[in-house]
C-alpha positions in Angstrom: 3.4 42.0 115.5 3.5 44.0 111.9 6.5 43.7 109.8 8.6 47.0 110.1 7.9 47.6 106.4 4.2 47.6 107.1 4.2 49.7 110.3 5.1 53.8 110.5 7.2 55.2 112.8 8.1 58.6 114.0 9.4 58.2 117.1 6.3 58.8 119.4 3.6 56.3 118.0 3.9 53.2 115.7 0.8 53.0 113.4 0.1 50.4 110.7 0.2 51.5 106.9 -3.1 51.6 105.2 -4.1 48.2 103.2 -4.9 49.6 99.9 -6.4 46.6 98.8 -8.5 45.7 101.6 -9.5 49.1 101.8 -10.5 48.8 97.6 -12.4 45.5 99.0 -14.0 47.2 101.2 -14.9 50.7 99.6 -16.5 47.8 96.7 -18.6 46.1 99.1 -19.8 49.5 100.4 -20.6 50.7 96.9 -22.5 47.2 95.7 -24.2 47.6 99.8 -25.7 51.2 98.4 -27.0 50.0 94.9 -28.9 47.6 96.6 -30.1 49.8 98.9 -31.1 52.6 95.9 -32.1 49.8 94.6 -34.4 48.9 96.8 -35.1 52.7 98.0 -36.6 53.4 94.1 -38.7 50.0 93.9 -40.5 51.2 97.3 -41.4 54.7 96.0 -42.9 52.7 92.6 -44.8 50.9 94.8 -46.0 53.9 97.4 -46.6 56.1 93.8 -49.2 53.0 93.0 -50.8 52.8 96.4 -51.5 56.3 96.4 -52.9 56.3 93.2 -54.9 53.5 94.1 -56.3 55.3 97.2 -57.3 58.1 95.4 -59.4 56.1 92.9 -61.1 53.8 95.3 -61.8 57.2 97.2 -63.4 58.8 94.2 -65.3 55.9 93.6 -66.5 55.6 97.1 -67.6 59.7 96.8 -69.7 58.9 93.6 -71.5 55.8 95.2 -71.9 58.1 98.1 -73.6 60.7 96.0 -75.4 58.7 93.7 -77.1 56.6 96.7 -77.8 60.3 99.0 -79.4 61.3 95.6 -81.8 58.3 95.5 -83.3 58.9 98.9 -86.4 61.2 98.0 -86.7 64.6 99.5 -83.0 64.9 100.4 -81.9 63.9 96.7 -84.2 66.3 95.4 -83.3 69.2 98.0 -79.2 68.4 97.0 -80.5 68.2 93.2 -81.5 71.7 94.1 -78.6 72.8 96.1 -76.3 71.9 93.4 -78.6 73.7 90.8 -79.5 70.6 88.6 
């Protein structure tokens, strides 16, 4: 059982008084738990930004070695030489 000078009263119901520094421990570990987790949250989106980026140039790359091989292939390079008007 609480000590009395730890413990409120008002008659009806007997609560205990709030630990301020347990509560100070804890609101700290809370606060270190959600840098980490920014932390964290920011180093993901650097590394989705550069994945995205990446797929975008490896899928212009892929387009020009599509076109440039389509172009090669005789009649239908010529017809899409034409098409595109060079």
């Amino acid at each position: 059982m609480a000590k009395n000078d730890y413990t409120y009263d008002n008659g009806k119901t007997r609560k205990d008084r709030v630990n301020v520094w347990q509560l100070e421990k804890r609101v700290k570990a809370l606060e270190i738990q959600n840098q980490t987790i920014k932390r964290h949250l920011q180093h993901q989106i650097g590394l989705n930004q550069q994945q995205v980026l990446l797929n975008e140039t490896l899928s212009d790359r892929v387009a020009l070695l599509e076109k440039a091989s389509w172009s090669k292939q005789g009649m239908f390079g010529r017809w899409l030489s034409w098409v595109q008007g060079k």
